[in-house]
C-alpha positions as CSV (number, residue, x, y, z in Angstrom):
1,X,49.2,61.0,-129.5
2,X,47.3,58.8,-126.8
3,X,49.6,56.9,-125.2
4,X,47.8,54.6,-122.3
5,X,45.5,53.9,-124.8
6,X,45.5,51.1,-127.7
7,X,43.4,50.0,-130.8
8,X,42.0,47.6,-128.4
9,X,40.5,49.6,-125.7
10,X,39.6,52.3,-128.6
11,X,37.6,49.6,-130.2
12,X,35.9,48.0,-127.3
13,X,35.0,51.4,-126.2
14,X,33.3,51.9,-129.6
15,X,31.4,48.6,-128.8
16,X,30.0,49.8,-125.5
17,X,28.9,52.8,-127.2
18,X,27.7,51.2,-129.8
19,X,25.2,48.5,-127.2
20,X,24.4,51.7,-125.2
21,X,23.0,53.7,-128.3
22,X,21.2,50.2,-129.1
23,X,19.8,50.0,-126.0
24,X,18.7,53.5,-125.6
25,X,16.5,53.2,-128.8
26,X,14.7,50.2,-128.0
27,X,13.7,51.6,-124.6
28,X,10.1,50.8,-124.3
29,X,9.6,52.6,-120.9
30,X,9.8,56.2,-122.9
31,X,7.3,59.2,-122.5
32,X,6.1,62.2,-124.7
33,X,4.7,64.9,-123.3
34,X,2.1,66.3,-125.5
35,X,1.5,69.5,-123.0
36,X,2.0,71.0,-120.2
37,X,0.6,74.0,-118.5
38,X,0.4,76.7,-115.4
39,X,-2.2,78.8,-114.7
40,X,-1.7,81.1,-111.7
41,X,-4.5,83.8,-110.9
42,X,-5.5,85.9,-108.1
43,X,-7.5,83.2,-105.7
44,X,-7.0,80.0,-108.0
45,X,-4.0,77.8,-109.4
46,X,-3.9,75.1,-112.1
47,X,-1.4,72.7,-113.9
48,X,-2.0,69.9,-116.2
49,X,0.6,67.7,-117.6
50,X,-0.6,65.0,-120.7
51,X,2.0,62.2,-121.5
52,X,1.9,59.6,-124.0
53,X,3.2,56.3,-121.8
54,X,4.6,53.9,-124.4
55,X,5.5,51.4,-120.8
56,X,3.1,49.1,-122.3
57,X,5.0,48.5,-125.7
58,X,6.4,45.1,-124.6
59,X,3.9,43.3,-126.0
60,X,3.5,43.7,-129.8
61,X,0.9,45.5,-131.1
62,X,-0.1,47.2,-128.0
63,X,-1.0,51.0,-127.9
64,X,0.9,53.7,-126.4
65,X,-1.2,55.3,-123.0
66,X,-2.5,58.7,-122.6
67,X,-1.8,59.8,-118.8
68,X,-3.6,63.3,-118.0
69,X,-2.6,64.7,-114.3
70,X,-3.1,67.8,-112.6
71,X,-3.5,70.0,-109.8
72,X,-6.3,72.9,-109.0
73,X,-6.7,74.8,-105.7
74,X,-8.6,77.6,-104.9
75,X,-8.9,79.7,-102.1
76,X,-11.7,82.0,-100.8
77,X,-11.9,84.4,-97.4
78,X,-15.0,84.0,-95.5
79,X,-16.1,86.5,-93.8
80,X,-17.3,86.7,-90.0
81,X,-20.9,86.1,-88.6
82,X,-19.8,89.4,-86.0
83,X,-17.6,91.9,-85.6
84,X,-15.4,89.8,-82.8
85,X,-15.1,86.7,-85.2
86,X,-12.5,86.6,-87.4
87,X,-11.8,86.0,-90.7
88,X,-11.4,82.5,-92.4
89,X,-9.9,81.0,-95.4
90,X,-11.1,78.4,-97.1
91,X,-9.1,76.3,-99.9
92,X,-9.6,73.0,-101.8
93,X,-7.0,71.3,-103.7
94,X,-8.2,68.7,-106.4
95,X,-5.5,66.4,-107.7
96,X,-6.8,64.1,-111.2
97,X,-5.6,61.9,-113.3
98,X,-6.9,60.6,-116.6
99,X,-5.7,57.6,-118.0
100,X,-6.8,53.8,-119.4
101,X,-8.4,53.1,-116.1
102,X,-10.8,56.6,-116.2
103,X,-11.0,59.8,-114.2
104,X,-10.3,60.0,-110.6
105,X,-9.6,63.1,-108.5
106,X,-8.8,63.4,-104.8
107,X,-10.3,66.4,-102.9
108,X,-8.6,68.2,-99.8
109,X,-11.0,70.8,-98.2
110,X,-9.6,73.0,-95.3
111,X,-10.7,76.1,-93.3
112,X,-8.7,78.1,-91.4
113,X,-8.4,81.1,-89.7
114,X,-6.9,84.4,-91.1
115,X,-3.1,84.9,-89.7
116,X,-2.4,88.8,-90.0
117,X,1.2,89.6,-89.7
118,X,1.6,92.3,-86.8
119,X,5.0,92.9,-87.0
120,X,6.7,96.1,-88.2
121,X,9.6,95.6,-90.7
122,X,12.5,97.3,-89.8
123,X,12.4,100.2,-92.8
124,X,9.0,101.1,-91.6
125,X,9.5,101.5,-87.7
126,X,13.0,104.1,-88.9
127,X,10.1,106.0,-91.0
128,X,7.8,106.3,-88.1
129,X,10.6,107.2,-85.2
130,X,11.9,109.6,-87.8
């Protein structure tokens, strides 16, 4: 039926599988995730991820870690002091993590300017010339 191969190379084959299933199950380095989730709303965005970090299973008795990350921007317009300012957008994008070592969270605040797009698409200007 198989012809290039013989009970030996059937049976050391079975071996590596064998050492690689082994190996697999003994892999301390594994995670869990216990949830993860995405919130997406008009001006805001969130997403959390929790894993259970068992990296620190080498030594015996040792307890699995909880890792907590995640992500939250918002964004809100400001308006104008006058009528010849324009428009600005401010957003801030907070990225924590909660783990063994505490909370820590990174901010990034930025304001920019409003871009309106003054182009015409292609559908619309056929409307308009008729």
């Amino acid at each position: 039926m198989l012809k290039g191969i013989t009970k030996m190379n059937i049976s050391q084959l079975l071996c590596v599988l064998l050492l690689l299933c082994g190996y697999i199950k003994r892999n301390y380095a594994a995670t869990k995730v216990f949830y993860e989730f995405h919130i997406r709303e008009p001006n805001t965005e969130s997403n959390e991820t929790a894993v259970l970090n068992n990296s620190n299973n080498n030594k015996t008795g040792a307890r699995p870690e909880l890792v907590i990350t995640g992500k939250r921007t918002s964004s809100n317009i400001l308006e104008g002091k006058d009528e010849n300012s324009t428009n600005s957008i401010y957003k801030e994008t907070a990225f924590y993590t909660a783990d063994d070592n505490g909370y820590h969270v990174t901010y990034n605040i930025s304001i920019e300017p409003v871009e309106l797009d003054t182009e015409i698409m292609g559908k619309t200007l056929k409307v308009i010339v008729g």
